[in-house]
Structures are given as structure tokens and as C-alpha cells.
C-alpha positions in Angstrom: -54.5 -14.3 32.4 -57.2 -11.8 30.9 -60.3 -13.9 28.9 -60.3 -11.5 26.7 -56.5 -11.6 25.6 -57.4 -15.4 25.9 -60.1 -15.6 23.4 -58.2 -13.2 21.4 -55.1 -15.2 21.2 -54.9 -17.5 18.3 -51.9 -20.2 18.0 -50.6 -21.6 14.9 -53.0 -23.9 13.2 -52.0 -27.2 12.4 -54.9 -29.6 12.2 -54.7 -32.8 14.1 -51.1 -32.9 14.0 -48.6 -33.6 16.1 -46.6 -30.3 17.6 -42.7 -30.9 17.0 -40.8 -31.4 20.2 -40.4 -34.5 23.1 -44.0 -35.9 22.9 -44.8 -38.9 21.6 -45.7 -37.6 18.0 -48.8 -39.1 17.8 -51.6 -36.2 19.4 -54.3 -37.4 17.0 -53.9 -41.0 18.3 -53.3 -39.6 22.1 -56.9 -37.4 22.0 -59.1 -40.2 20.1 -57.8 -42.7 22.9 -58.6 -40.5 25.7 -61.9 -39.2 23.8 -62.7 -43.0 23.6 -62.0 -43.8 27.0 -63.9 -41.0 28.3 -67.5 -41.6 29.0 -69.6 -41.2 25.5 -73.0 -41.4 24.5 -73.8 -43.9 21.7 -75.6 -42.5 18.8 -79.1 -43.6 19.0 -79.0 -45.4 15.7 -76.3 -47.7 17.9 -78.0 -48.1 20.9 -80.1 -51.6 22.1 -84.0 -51.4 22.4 -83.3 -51.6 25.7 -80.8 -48.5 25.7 -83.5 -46.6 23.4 -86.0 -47.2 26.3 -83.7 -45.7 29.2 -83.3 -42.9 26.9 -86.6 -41.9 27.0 -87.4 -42.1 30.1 -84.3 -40.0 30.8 -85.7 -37.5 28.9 -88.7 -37.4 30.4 -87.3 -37.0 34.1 -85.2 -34.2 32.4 -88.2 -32.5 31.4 -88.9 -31.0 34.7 -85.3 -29.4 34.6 -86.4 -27.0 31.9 -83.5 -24.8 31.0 -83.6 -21.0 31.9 -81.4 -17.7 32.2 -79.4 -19.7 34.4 -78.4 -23.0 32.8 -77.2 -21.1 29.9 -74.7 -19.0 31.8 -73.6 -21.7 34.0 -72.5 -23.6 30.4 -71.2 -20.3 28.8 -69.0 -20.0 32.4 -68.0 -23.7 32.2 -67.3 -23.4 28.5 -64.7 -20.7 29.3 -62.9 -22.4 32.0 -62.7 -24.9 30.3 -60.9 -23.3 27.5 -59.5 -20.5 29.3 -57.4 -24.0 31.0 -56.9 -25.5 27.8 -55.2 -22.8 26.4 -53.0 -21.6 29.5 -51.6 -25.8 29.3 -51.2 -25.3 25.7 -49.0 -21.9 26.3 -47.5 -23.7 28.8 -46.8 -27.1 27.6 -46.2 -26.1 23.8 -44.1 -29.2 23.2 -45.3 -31.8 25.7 -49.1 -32.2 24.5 -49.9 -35.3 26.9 -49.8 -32.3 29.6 -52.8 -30.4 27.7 -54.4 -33.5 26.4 -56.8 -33.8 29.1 -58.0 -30.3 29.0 -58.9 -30.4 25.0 -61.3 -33.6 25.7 -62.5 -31.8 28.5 -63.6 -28.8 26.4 -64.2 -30.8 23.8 -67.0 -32.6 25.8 -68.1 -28.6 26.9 -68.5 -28.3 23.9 -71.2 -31.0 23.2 -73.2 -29.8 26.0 -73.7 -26.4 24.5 -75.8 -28.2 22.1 -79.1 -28.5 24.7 -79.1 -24.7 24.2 -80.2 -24.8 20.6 -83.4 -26.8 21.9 -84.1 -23.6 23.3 -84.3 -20.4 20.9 -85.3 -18.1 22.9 -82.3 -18.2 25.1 -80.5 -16.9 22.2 -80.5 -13.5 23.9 -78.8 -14.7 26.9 -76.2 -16.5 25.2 -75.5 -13.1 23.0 -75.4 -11.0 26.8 -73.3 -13.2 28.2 -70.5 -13.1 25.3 -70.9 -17.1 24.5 -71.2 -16.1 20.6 -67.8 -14.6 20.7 -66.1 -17.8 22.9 -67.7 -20.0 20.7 -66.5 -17.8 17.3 -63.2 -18.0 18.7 -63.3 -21.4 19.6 -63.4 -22.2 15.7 -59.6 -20.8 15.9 -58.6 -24.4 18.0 -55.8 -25.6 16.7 -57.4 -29.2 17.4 -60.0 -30.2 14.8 -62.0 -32.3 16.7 -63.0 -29.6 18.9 -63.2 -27.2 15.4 -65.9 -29.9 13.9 -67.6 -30.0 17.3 -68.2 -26.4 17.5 -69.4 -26.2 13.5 -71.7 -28.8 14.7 -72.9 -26.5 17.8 -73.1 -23.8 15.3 -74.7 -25.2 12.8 -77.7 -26.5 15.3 -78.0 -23.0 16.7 -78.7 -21.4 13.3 -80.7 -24.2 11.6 -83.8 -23.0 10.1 -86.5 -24.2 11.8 -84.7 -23.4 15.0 -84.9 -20.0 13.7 -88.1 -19.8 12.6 -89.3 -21.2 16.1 -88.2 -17.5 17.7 -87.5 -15.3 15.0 -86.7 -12.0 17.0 -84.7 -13.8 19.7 -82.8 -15.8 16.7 -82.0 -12.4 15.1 -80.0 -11.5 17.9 -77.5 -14.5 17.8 -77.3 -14.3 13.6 -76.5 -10.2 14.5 -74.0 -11.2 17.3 -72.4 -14.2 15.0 -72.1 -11.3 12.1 -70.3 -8.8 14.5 -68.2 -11.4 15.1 -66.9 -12.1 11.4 -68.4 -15.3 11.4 -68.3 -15.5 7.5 -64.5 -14.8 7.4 -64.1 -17.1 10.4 -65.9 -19.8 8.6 -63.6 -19.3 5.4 -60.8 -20.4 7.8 -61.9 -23.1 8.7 -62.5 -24.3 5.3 -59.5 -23.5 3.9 -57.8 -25.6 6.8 -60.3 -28.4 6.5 -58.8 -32.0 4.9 -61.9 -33.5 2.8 -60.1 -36.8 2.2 -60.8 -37.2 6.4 -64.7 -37.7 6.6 -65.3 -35.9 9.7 -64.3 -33.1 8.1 -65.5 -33.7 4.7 -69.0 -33.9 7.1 -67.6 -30.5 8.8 -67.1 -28.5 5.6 -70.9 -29.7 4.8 -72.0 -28.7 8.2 -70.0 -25.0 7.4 -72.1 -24.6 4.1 -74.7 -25.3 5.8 -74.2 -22.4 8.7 -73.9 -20.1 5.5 -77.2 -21.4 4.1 -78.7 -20.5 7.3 -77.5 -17.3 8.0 -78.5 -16.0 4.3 -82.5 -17.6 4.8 -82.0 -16.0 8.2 -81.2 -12.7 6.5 -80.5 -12.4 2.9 -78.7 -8.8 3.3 -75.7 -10.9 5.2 -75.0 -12.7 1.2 -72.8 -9.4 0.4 -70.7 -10.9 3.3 -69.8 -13.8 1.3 -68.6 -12.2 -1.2 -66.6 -9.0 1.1 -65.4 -12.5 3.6 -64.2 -14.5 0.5 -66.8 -17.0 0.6 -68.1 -16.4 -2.7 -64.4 -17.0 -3.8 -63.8 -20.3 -2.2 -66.9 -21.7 -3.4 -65.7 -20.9 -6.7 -62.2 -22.4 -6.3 -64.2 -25.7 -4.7 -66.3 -25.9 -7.8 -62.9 -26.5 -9.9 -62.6 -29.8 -8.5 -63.8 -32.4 -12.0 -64.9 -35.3 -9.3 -68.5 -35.1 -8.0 -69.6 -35.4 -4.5 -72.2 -34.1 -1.9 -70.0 -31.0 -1.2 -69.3 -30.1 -5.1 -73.6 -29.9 -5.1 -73.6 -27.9 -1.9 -71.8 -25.9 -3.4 -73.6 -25.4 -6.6 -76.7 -25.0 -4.3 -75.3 -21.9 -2.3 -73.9 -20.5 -5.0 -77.3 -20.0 -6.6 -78.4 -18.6 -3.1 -75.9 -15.8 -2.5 -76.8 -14.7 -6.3 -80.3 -15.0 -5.9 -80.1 -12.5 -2.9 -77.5 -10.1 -3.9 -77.0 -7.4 -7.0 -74.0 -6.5 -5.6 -72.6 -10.7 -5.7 -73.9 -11.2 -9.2 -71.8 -8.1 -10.1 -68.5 -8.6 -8.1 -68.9 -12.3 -9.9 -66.8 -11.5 -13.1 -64.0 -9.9 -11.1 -63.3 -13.4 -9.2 -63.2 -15.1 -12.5 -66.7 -16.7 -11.6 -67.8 -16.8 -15.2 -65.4 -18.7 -16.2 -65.3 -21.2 -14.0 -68.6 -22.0 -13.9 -68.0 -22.5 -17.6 -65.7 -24.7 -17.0 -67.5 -26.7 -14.9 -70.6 -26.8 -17.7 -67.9 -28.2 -19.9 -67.8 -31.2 -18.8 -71.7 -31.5 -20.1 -71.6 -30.7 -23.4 -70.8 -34.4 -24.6 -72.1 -36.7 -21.7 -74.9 -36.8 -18.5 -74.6 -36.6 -15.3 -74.0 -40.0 -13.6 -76.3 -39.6 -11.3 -79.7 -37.6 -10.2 -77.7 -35.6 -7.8 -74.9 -35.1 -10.4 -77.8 -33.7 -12.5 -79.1 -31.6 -9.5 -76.0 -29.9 -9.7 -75.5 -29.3 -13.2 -79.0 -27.4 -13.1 -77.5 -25.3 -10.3 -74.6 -23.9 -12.3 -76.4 -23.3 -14.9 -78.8 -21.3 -12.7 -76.5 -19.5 -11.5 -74.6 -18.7 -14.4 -78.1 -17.6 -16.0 -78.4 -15.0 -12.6 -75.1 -13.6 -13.4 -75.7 -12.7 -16.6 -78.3 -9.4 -15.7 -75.8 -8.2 -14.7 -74.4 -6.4 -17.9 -70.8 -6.5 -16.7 -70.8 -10.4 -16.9 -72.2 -10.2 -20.8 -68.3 -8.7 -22.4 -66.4 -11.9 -19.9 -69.4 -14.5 -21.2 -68.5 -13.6 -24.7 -65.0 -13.8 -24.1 -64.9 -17.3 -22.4 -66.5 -18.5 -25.4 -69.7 -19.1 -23.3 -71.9 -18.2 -26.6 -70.2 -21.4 -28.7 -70.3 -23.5 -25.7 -74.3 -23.2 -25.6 -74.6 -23.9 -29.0 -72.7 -26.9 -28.7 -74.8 -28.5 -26.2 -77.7 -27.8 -28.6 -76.1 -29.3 -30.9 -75.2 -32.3 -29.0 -78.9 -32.7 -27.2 -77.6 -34.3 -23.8 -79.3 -33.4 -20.8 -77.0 -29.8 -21.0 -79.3 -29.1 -24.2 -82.6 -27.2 -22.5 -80.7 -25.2 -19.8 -78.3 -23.9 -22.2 -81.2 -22.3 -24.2 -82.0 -20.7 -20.7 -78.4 -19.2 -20.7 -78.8 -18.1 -24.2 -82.1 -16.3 -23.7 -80.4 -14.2 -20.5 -77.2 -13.9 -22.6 -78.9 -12.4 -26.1 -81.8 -10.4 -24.4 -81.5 -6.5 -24.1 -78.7 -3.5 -25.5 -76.3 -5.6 -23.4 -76.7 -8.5 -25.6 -76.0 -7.3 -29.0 -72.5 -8.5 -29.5 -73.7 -12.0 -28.0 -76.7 -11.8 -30.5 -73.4 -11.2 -33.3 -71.5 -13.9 -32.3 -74.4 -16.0 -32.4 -74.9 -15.7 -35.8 -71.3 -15.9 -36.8 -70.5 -19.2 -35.4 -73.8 -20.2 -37.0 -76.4 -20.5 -34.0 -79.3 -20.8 -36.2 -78.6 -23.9 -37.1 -78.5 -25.4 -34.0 -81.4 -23.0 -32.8 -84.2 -23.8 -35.5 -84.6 -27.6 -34.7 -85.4 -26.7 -30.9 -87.9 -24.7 -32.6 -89.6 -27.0 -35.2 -89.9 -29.4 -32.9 -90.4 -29.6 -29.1 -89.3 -32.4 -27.4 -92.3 -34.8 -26.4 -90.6 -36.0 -23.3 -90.2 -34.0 -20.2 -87.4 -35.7 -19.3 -85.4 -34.4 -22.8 -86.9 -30.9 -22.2 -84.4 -30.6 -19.0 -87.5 -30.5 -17.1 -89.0 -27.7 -18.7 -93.0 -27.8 -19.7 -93.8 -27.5 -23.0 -94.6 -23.8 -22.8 -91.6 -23.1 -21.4 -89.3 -24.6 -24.0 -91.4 -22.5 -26.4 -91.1 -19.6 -24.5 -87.1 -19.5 -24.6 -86.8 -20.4 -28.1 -89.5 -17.8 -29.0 -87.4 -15.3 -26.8 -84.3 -16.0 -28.0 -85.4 -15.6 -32.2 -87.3 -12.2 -30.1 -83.8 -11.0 -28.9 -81.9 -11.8 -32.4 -85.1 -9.5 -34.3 -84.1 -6.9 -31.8 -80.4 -6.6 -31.6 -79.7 -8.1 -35.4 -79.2 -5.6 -38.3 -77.6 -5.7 -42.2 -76.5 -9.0 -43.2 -76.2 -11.1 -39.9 -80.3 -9.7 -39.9 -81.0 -10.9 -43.7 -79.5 -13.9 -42.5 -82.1 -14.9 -40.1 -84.9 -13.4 -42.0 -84.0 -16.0 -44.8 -84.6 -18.7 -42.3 -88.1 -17.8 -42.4 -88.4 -18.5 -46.3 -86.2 -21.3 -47.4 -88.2 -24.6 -47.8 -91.1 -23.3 -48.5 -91.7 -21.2 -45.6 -91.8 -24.2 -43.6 -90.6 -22.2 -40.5 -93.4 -19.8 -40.7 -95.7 -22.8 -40.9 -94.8 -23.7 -37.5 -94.4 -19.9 -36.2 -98.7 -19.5 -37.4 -99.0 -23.4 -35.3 -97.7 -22.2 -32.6 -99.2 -19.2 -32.6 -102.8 -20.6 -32.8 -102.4 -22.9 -30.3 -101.4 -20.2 -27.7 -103.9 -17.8 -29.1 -107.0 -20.8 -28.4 -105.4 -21.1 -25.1 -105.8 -17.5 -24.1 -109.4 -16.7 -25.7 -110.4 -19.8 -23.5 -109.1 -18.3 -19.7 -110.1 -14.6 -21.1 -113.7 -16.5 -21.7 -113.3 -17.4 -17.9 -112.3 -14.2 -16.6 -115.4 -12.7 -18.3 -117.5 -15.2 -16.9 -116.0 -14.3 -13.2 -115.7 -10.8 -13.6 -120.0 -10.6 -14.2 -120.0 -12.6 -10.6 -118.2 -10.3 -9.1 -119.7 -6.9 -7.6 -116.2 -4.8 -8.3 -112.8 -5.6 -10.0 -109.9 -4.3 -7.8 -106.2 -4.2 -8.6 -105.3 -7.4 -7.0 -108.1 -8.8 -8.3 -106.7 -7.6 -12.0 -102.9 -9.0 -10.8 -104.6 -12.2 -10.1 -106.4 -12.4 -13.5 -103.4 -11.8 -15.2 -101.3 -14.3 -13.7 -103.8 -16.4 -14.8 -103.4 -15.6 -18.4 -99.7 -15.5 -18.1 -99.8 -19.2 -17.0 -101.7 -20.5 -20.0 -98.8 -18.8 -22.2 -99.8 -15.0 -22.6 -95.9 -13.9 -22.7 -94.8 -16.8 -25.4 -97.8 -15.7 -27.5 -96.5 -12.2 -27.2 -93.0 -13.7 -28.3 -94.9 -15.3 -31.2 -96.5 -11.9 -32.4 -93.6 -10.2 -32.0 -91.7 -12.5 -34.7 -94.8 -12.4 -37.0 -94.9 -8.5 -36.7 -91.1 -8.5 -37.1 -91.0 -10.6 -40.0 -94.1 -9.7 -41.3 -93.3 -5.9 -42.3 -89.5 -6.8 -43.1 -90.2 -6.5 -46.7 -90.7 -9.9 -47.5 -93.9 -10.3 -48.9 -94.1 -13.7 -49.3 -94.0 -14.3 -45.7 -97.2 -12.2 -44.3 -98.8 -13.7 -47.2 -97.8 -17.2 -46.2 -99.4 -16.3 -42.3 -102.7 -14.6 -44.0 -103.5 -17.7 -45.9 -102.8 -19.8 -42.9 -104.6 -17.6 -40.6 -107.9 -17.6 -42.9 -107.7 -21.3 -43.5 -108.4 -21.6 -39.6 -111.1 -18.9 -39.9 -108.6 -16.2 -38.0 -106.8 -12.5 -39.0 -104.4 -11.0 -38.1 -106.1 -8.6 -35.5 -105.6 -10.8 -32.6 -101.9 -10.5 -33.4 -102.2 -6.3 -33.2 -104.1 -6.3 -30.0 -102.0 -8.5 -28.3 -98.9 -6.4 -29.2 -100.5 -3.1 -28.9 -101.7 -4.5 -25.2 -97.9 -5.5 -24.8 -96.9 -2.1 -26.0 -99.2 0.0 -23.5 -97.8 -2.0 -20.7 -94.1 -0.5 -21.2 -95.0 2.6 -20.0 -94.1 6.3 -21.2 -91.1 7.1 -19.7 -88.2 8.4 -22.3 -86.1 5.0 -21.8 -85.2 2.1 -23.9 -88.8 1.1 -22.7 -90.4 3.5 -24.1 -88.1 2.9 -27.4 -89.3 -0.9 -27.8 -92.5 0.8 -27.3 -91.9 2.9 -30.5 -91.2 0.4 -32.7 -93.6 -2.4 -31.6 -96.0 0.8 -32.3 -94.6 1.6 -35.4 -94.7 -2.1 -36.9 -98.5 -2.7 -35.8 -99.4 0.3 -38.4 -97.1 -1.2 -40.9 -99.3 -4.5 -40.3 -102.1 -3.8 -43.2 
């Protein structure tokens, strides 16, 4: 029989079961009997001090058989008798599996051999020469899982990270032979056929993840595969499951992954329903905390990823529609552990044209009122901040009030402008705090810079980047968020309220200059070009010369 019409011949799949017919009905039982009586290897964790010892020394008289060219196609040649055998006695003996049985543990302990050649990176190349990717691709079409989990395991060795990283250029060429192969497709087959309730291959779905994990690090161009080979899709569907466990926060994990490194994911997202089900799964936060840390882990995941889809402006209309918007004001409202990532969500979901009808819906199932408390006060502990720092938690309710000044207009405007005078103008009190305390910060670094600019013989660009990140970091972009509310609500019409910041200002010795230069910096740095850039630019322009 041809190898090729061999590797390309796939029987019905029907996972550790028992094929209908004469045989004794119980294959599963038959193949762990034989497995067991076969010679095995204990795991190390197992093994006696005196075992461990032998070991080693095995090892080390095994070091002077180094593998080469040759060792790699002997097991590639063995690997393919071996199944080119198993499946003529399954073809054969279709209904009789004690005649075949002996074959699958035979290739199942092939199999395990293969592993040696991940020690081995750069080998890769001879494994892709020699066609072993493909044999071993289409050895994750066995009909018997035990040898499906053993290859995932092989698989999953070969493409791990550091292995990788160990021979880049030779590692390439198996991740580009694996990709030629459909491995992402394949992978989703194996998945869908995998029984988690059986911890082998709740271990083997893991292990599968993981392959995609290491693929994408590998190279990030191959997540638009996940997507085209319905990976993206069955993570989704796995991430409808209410009960956590270790493969619900893989999940979550690789998710945020294949967004992370693909446009073209974060947009096909809405069109698999993705929005809404990771709303769905953030439900389940708005009234209670995670259990557990990893529970948590996961939480933060989803709500990453959720914050990644939305730049895309497709995913804004199906956010709005699957009540995202209330959702996120719930879990302000409700200050569980959901509380600081959902202003996260809020600041991707209002900011920009795209966010305009979020911004409206915002106000209309009366946002405010859960927003302004997260802006009188930030929480003291990091641990109720969601992990954010101080200056971040500032910098997304800042940003959020920034996107409502922008996108806002008539009455749903008026409505948050009034915020800004009832009790006394006690939120403008806190806008001029805040403002002082990030204005101090940045005269202080700009002090630095100064100091190590006169040290320095000539300024170049990267020297300029790296001065500026330095600014950003003490809070430069939340004090332009600041400026940008007083300037906003400052030359609104109110006069009341730029009186309020004056007196404030001068009781602290300070004007309101700081406040233009900053913005008309902020300004210069959107550029010229005749964009919605350039239209920001405009206005910021146009209120800094209202400012008197």
C-alpha cells in the first residue's frame, strides 16, 4: 500500500471506543493492559533514589551517542512502519481489534521516542526533509487517543518556546512545515473530539493550547490562522462553560494573544458572536469575586481582551447592543473586584467618533452617577484599584469624563457640565487637586531633564523619546486629561467654574498658564494633516484663546 495514500487515509474517529463487531468490546481496557504490560519507564517523580541514580548514569553513557542526520531518519522510518502496519491491521481487521492491538502500542511507544528529537533543535530541518512533520500531523487523525495525546505531547515539546528560541532559523522551518500542513485546523479536531471529564485529555486539550501559544510567540502572523482554522471560534464556544478550571484560564490567556497580534482577529471577532460572549462570561462578575487568584487571572484576561476588541470600530455598534455599556456601569456601581477593569472597557468603549452613541447611552442610563465617585475618590488600596496604580486609575476616569467632553452635545452635554457645579463646585475642587498634584510631579522630572540635558554635549531624538517617556511615567498624559476638562469646562459658559479654578489656582501661588502650555504642547503634537487629528487640534486650539 502507497505511504502516502496511507497517511492520507483517515478512518472514522471514535475515541477510545470500542469498534462494533465480534471483539471483546472493551479496546480501551485491551490497549491500557497491553500498554501496561509492555515495558515502561516510570516517571521520575516515581522512581527510588536508587532508580534516580541509574538514570543518570544512563544518561551520561548516552551522551557519547549524540543524535545526528541519521538518528532522526532512522526514527521518522521506524515511526512510519510502524504506522504504515498499524493502519493496514486496522483496514484489515476492522472488527476484530485484538488483531491490531499490538501494532497501536507499538506505535504508540514510536511515538514516545520521537520525543529525544526535540532535545535537538537543530535537527528540525531534517525532520521537515524527511516528511516526519506531515506523519506526525497525520498521526493526530488516530482513531486511538492515547496515541492522539502522545503525539500532542511530541508536538507540543517540539514547538515549546525555549526550544525554539535555542535555534530560531532551524525552528522556523518545522513551525512553516507544521503551517503547510493545517496544523491549526488539525488541532481544532482534535479538540472538538477530546472528552475533558477523562484527565488525560483534559491534560491533552492543555497541551493543544499550548502548541497554539507556541506557534503564535513563534510567529505572530500564523494568529489570522486561528481565526480562518476556527480556533478563535472554539475558544469562544469553551469560554461559555460557567465552571472554572485551568483550561477556561488558558483559554482566556490565548484569547488575549491572538488579539494582541492580529487586526484582522479583533475585527472578524464580532461576526463569531465574540462580544457577546465574553460579556457573558464578565456577567458572572458584576455581583461576586473570583474564588480564587487564578479565577481572578482570568477575569482580567476577558476583560483584556474585550478592551482589544473594541479599536476595532465594528465591535463598538455589537458592544452597545449587548448592553455592554450598562453592564460596566453596574460593576461600578457594585465595586467588586469587576469595578477597575470595567473603567478600562469604558475608556476604549467612549473614546473617539466611534464612541459617540456609547458616550449617549452612557448618559442615559445615568453613568455619571456611578462615574463621579471613582473620581472623588481613588481607592487607597491597590488591591480595590484591580491592580491599577494610582495614576492609572486617574488616568481612565480623567479619560473617560475627556471622551464624554468630546462626543457629548445639547442636553445629555448640560447634563454633565452641571456635575461640575452642584455642591458647591465640589467636583472642580478635586479636578484643581488633582491637577496640582500632577502638575508638581511634572515641573519636578522637567527640573531633571534640564539638569541632564546641560551634561550632555548634544540632545538626539532617542535621547528626546527617552526624556519623554520619562515624563509620561510621572503622569504627563493624565495631566493633559486634567487640562483638557478644565479648558472644556472652563470656556463652556459657566463662569462660576473658571472662577472657582482661578481662586484655587492663586491660593497655591499658580495660573492658569501651565494649563495652556501643556495643551498647546498636546495640541502641536497632533500633527497637521486634514484628519480628525488635525480637528481635535482645532478645537483644543480654539479653547486655549478662549482661556483669558
Amino acid at each position: 500500500m502507497d505511504i502516502d495514500e496511507l497517511l492520507d487515509f483517515q478512518p472514522a474517529r471514535t475515541l477510545k471506543r470500542a469498534p462494533d463487531g465480534d471483539g471483546d468490546g472493551d479496546f480501551e481496557g485491551m490497549f491500557k493492559r497491553k500498554a501496561v504490560e509492555a515495558p515502561q519507564k516510570k516517571n521520575y517523580e516515581d522512581m527510588t533514589d536508587e532508580e534516580r541514580l541509574a538514570l543518570v548514569m544512563e544518561l551520561d553513557e548516552d551522551k557519547t551517542a549524540e543524535m545526528d542526520d541519521g538518528t532522526v531518519k532512522r526514527m521518522i522510518l521506524n515511526l512510519e512502519k510502524k504506522y504504515t502496519k498499524n493502519q493496514e491491521l486496522r483496514i484489515k481487521h476492522t472488527e476484530q481489534p485484538e488483531k491490531f492491538m499490538e501494532s497501536e502500542i507499538e506505535l504508540h511507544v514510536e511515538v514516545g521516542k520521537c520525543l529525544t528529537i526535540a532535545t535537538q533543535p537543530q535537527l528540525f530541518p531534517v525532520l521537515v526533509q524527511c516528511k516526519g512533520v506531515k506523519l506526525i500531523v497525520s498521526l493526530l487523525g488516530h482513531p486511538n487517543s492515547d496515541i492522539v495525546l502522545g503525539v500532542v505531547d511530541l508536538l507540543h515539546e517540539l514547538t515549546d518556546t525555549d526550544v525554539i528560541n535555542e535555534a530560531i532559523d532551524d525552528a522556523l522551518e518545522l513551525v512553516e512545515a507544521l503551517v503547510q500542513n493545517q496544523i491549526m485546523s488539525v488541532l481544532v479536531q482534535v479538540l472538538e473530539a477530546l472528552d475533558e471529564k477523562n484527565e488525560d485529555e483534559a491534560k491533552g486539550l492543555h497541551n493543544i493550547l499550548g502548541i497554539a501559544e507556541n506557534l503564535v510567540e513563534a510567529d505572530p502572523e500564523l494568529a489570522d490562522h486561528a481565526f480562518t482554522q476556527g480556533l478563535l471560534a472554539w475558544i469562544l464556544n469553551r469560554l461559555k462553560v460557567r465552571s472554572f478550571d485551568q483550561n477556561k484560564l488558558y483559554c482566556s490567556e490565548l484569547l488575549a494573544i491572538l488579539l494582541q497580534s492580529s487586526v484582522s482577529n479583533r475585527t472578524q471577532l464580532g461576526n463569531i458572536e465574540g462580544i457577546d460572549t465574553m460579556l457573558q462570561a464578565l456577567a458572572l462578575y458584576k455581583r461576586r469575586n473570583p474564588q480564587i487568584a487564578e479565577e481572578q487571572e482570568m477575569m482580567h484576561n476577558l476583560f483584556d481582551s474585550l478592551c482589544l476588541s473594541l479599536l476595532a470600530s465594528e465591535n463598538r455598534d455589537i458592544f452597545l447592543k449587548g448592553e455592554g455599556v450598562e453592564l460596566m456601569i453596574l460593576m461600578l456601581r457594585e465595586k467588586k473586584m469587576s469595578r477597575p477593569p470595567a473603567l478600562k472597557v469604558l475608556n476604549f468603549a467612549l473614546q473617539g467618533d466611534e464612541g459617540i452613541n456609547c458616550c449617549a447611552k452612557f448618559i442615559d442610563v445615568y453613568g455619571l452617577r456611578s462615574l463621579f465617585p471613582c473620581f472623588m475618590k481613588t481607592p487607597g488600596k491597590k488591591v480595590k484599584r484591580g491592580g491599577f496604580s494610582e495614576q492609572e486609575w486617574v488616568e481612565h476616569v480623567t479619560s473617560i469624563i475627556s471622551h464624554l467632553l468630546r462626543n457629548l452635545s445639547g442636553s445629555q452635554l448640560q447634563r454633565l457640565m452641571n456635575k461640575f457645579v452642584e455642591d458647591d463646585h465640589l467636583k472642580v475642587d478635586r479636578l484643581v487637586e488633582l491637577h496640582l498634584f500632577y502638575l508638581y510631579r511634572a515641573k519636578a522630572v522637567n527640573r531633571d531633564i534640564e539638569e541632564e540635558k546641560l551634561q550632555l554635549d548634544d540632545v538626539d531624538e532617542e535621547k528626546e523619546n527617552e526624556f519623554y517617556m520619562k515624563r509620561l511615567d510621572v503622569g504627563l498624559f493624565t495631566l493633559q486629561r486634567l487640562n483638557y476638562i478644565i479648558l472644556s469646562i472652563g470656556t463652556a459658559g459657566i463662569s462660576t467654574v473658571l472662577d472657582r479654578v482661578r481662586q484655587l489656582l492663586n491660593l497655591k501661588g499658580e495660573t492658569l498658564e501651565p494649563v495652556r502650555e501643556i495643551m498647546q504642547e498636546y495640541a502641536d503634537s497632533l500633527g497637521d494633516d486634514k484628519n480628525k487629528a488635525n480637528e481635535e487640534k482645532l478645537n483644543i486650539n480654539h479653547m486655549i484663546n478662549q482661556l483669558t
